[in-house]
C-alpha angles and dihedrals in degrees: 000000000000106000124195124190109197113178126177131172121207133181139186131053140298139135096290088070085067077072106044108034124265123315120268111001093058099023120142153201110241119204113192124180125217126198100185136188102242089235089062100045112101084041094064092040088064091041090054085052099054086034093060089041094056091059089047100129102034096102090246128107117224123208120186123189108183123188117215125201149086119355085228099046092049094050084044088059086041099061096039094046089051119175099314118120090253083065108131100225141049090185123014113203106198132193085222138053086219095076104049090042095058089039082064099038083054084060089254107139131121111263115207109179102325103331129107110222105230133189119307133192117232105151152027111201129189131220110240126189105219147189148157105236117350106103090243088144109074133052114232121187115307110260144121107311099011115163117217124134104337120008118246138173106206100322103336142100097234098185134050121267140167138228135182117279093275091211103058102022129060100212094047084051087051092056091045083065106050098051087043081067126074137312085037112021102173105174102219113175118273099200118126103212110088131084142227135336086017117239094227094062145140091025127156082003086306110144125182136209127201093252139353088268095056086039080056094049097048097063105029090051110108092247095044111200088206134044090215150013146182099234126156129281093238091060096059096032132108125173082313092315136098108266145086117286093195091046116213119113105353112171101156110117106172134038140176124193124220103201112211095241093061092248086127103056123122131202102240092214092295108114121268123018104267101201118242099212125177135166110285105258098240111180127210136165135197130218101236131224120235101138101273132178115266093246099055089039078064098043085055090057095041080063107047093052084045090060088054089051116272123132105046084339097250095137083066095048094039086053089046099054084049082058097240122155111238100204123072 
């Protein structure tokens, strides 16, 4: 698992303190915890920190600890953690609308007053071929050898890539997908049973890592284990163009996106264009009970509609510049 610690103090007045009692004399120190969808990661850290900035001046401290991996290995701590106060999340921010979904459906939503907290939509992702050096962005002529999204001799992948592991993360299962299609189809198993690292990869130059920020990693580092990987748009997004959104070490020179409805496909020098088509990656998340105080309970809440854009709307900007669609 990746962990991030994030603190701030503030101090002064402003509305928020309407919700959270006067400045000073009742002032508090906040702990929220995060479970985050690697893919999603760097784009909640920035939205903590304009988050933290926007209460500035309401006399509380706000610390967040958010816990960055694989969508299936967040919901597992989840469930076995259930609603007691030694559970791991206060918000769970998923790359699925399954797990959520199944957190609720365990009676494990955030109840403030007398209502139960349900599923929420914050984000659309996109699935994006990259690579440091090899042209995969751009589409020559068609013709033998032409490079253009994943590599491919005849009808086969002739060089090792990696993919998130396809039975904990999203965006690993949705590549799956699409190299399971012409002109591969690979027909990589699509059980869900089996743990990292899988027991059927590699497998026809399939690799697989533990969760889409390692994938990530493994191709952007400066000695890339892999030539290629399947990461997330938002990784390699930045305000619509290639680059890092969070800065730091970007080494990723080329991408290619594969859109979820098959419109980007190309035809790889084989004929006619054969569609690549996936789910769509919707993206929800779910406020989670473990007995928490009221107030935090609110301040959980304040957050998550801070994320969709309330407050000075910086969680929609923030999503926007990550280049996630913020409609469902």
């Amino acid at each position: 698992m990746l962990r991030n610690k994030t603190m701030a103090l503030a101090g002064g007045v402003s509305a928020a303190c309407l919700l959270w009692g006067a400045p000073g004399a009742h002032a508090t120190d906040y702990a929220i915890y995060v479970g985050v969808a690697a893919n999603f990661n760097a784009t909640v850290l920035d939205i903590i920190n304009k988050y933290k900035a926007y209460h500035n001046n309401d006399g509380n401290t706000y610390t967040f600890y958010t816990t960055s991996d694989s969508t299936g290995n967040l919901r597992a701590a989840i469930l076995a953690g259930g609603t007691a106060t030694t559970a791991p999340y206060d918000l769970f921010l998923s790359a699925d609308v399954v797990s959520p979904s199944t957190v609720a459906s365990a009676g494990l939503g955030m109840v403030v007053g007398t209502v139960t907290q349900t599923p929420f939509f914050y984000a659309t992702g996109s699935l994006v071929l990259a690579a440091q050096s090899v042209d995969i962005a751009s589409c020559p002529t068609p013709g033998a050898g032409a490079s253009c999204g994943l590599p491919t001799t005849g009808s086969s992948v002739y060089t090792n890539f990696v993919i998130a592991d396809p039975s904990k993360a999203p965006y690993g299962a949705a590549a799956r997908t699409v190299i399971n299609q012409a002109p591969w189809s690979l027909g990589l198993s699509t059980a869900t049973t089996f743990t990292y690292p899988p027991a059927t990869f590699p497998a026809s130059y399939v690799h697989t890592s533990a969760n889409i920020g390692t994938t990530f990693y493994a191709v952007n580092k400066t000695s890339p284990a892999y030539a290629y990987g399947f990461v997330a748009k938002s990784q390699v997004c930045n305000n619509g163009a290639l680059g890092s959104a969070s800065g730091g070490s970007f080494k990723i020179t080329k991408a290619f996106e594969y859109v979820h409805d098959g419109s980007s496909s190309p035809n790889f020098g084989h004929g006619a264009t054969t569609p690549q088509t996936y789910s769509k990656i919707v993206q929800n998340g779910i406020a989670i009970e473990r007995q928490q105080s009221a107030d935090l309970k609110t301040v959980v809440i304040d957050f998550k509609n801070y994320i969709l854009g309330g407050g000075n709307g910086q969680g929609t900007t923030l999503r926007t510049k990550y280049c996630y669609g913020t409609t469902p």
